[in-house]
C-alpha positions in Angstrom: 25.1 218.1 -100.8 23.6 221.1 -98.9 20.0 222.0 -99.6 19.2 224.9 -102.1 23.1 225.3 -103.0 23.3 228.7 -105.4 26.5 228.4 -108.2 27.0 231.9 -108.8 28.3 232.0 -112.5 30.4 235.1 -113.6 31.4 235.4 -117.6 30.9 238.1 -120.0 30.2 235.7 -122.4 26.4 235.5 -122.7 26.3 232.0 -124.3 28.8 230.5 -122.0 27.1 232.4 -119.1 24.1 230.4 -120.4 25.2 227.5 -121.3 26.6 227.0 -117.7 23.5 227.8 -116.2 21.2 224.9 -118.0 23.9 222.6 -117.5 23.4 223.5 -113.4 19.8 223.8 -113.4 19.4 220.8 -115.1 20.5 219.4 -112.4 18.7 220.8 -110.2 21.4 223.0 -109.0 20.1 226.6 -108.3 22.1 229.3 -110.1 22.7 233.1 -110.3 24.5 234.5 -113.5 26.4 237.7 -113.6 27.8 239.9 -116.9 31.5 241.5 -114.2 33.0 240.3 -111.3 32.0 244.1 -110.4 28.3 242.7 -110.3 28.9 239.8 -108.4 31.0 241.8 -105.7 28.1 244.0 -105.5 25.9 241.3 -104.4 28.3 239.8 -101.9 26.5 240.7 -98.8 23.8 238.2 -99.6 25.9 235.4 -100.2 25.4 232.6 -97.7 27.0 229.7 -99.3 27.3 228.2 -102.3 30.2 228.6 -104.9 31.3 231.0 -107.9 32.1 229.8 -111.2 34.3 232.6 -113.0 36.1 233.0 -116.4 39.7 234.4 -115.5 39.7 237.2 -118.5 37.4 239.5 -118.0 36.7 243.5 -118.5 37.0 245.7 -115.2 38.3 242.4 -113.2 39.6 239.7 -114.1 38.8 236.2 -112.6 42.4 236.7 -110.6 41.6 240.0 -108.9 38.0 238.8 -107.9 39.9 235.9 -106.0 42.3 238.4 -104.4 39.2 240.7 -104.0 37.4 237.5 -101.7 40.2 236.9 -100.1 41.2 240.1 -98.5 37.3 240.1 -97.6 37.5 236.9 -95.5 35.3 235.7 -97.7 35.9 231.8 -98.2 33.5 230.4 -100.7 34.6 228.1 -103.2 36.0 229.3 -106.8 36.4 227.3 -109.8 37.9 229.1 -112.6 37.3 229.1 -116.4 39.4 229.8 -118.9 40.3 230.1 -122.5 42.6 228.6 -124.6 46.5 230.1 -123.8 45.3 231.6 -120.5 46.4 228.4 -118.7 49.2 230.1 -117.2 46.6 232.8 -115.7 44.1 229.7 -114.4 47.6 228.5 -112.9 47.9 231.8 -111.0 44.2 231.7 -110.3 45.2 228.3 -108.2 47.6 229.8 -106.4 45.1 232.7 -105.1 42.9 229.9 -103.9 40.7 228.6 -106.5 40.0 225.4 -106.0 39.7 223.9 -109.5 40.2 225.3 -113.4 39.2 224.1 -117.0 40.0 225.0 -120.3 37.2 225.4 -122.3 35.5 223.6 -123.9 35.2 221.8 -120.7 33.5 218.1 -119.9 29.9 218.8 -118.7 30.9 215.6 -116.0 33.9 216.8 -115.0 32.7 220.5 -114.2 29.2 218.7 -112.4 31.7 216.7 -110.0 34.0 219.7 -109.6 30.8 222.0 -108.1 29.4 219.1 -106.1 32.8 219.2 -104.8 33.1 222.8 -103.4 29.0 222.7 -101.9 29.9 219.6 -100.4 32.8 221.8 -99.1 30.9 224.8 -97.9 28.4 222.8 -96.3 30.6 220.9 -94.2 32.3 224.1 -93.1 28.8 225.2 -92.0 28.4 222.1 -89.9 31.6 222.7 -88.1 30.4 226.2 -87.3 27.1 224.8 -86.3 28.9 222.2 -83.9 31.0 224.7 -82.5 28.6 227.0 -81.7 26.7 224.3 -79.8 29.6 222.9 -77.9 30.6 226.5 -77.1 26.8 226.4 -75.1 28.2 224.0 -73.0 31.3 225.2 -72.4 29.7 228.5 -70.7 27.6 226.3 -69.0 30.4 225.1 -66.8 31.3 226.5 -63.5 34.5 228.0 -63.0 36.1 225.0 -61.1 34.6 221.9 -63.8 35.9 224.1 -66.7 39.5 224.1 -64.8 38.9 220.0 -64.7 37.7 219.8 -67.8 41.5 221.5 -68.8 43.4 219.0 -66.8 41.4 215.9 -68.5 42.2 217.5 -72.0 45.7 218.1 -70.6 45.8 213.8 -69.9 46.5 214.6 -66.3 44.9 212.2 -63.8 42.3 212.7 -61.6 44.9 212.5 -58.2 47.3 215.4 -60.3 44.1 217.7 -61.4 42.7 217.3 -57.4 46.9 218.2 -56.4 47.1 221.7 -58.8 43.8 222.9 -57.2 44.1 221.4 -53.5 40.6 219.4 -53.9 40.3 215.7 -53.2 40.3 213.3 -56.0 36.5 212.3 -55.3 35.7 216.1 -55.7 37.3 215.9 -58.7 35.4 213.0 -59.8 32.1 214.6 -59.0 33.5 217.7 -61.4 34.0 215.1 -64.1 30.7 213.2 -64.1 29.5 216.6 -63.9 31.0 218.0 -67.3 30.8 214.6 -68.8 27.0 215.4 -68.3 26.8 219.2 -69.2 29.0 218.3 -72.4 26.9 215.5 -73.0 30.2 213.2 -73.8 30.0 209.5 -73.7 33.4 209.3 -73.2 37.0 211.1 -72.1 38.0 210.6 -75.6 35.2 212.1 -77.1 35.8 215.0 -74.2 38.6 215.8 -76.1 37.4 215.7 -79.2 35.1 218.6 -78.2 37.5 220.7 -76.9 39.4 220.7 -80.1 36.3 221.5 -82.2 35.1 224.4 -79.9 38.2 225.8 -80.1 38.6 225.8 -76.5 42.3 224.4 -76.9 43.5 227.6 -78.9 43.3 230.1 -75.8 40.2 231.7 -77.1 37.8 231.1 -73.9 37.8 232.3 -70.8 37.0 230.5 -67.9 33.4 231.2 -66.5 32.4 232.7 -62.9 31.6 229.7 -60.2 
């Protein structure tokens, strides 16, 4: 689980809004509480991960427009909604807007533990991809012009005698390219190549190749 996660807790319930709160801290899960969705919102900037627990009916917005609120922000965090008896159908709606989990209250204090351990688990490993990206994408403008063109062909599964062919180089220059971004991307193998171009992204057209 990521270190110092924050469960941000939105109900206008103050004993609910409490009672969730010890439940977390008890386990030594560090929490923020908030009276509106309004307040919460307000406070978004600040928000580096975590996840937001919130009831589905509330005054000014409900749990449902918050989602839809998040969502048209780009904001992915993880939401697990709460709700009251005979609002199932609104949780049910809440899913479909992306919440990630609901319960019915009164809710198992096990169940809702595992359900938030869930989404930090989550948000941190969508942190590490980012993190692993950003590093691989380091490498990637460390290439020259002509290894980043070989590094395309390898990805592509084209042989050494094919990549050395589509650029008029000799296969052993070729091989010298590849030892060389074998080395600069710090891959132990061409599988694991690949597996790097994939996570930088570099197979979805978003990179430019670099000057020689």
């Amino acid at each position: 689980m990521p270190s110092n996660p924050v469960v941000h807790i939105i109900d206008d319930d103050d004993a609910v809004r409490d009672s969730l709160a010890y439940l977390l801290q008890t386990s030594r899960i560090d929490v923020r509480t908030y009276e509106t969705a309004s307040a919460f919102l307000a406070s978004i900037k600040s928000l580096l991960s975590g996840c937001v627990i919130t009831d589905v009916r509330m005054p000014e917005m409900t749990g449902i427009e918050l989602l839809r609120r998040l969502r048209e922000g780009g904001i992915d965090i993880p939401v697990i909604v709460i709700t009251g008896h005979g609002d199932i159908p609104m949780a049910v709606e809440a899913m479909k807007c992306g919440a990630t989990d609901f319960f019915e209250k009164p809710f198992d204090d096990d169940a809702l533990l595992a359900a938030v351990r869930s989404a930090l688990n989550r948000m941190e490993g969508a942190k590490q991809k980012i993190a692993e990206r950003a590093v691989l994408n380091e490498r990637l403008a460390a290439l020259s012009n002509r290894e980043r063109q070989v590094l395309e062909g390898l990805v592509a599964g084209k042989a050494n005698k094919i990549i050395a062919f589509d650029y008029d180089i000799s296969p052993r220059t070729v091989e010298i390219y590849r030892a060389n971004v074998m080395t600069k991307m710090q891959a132990a193998s061409l599988s694991e190549l690949v597996r790097m171009a994939i996570i930088s992204g570099m197979l979805d057209g978003d990179h430019k190749p670099t000057a020689s």
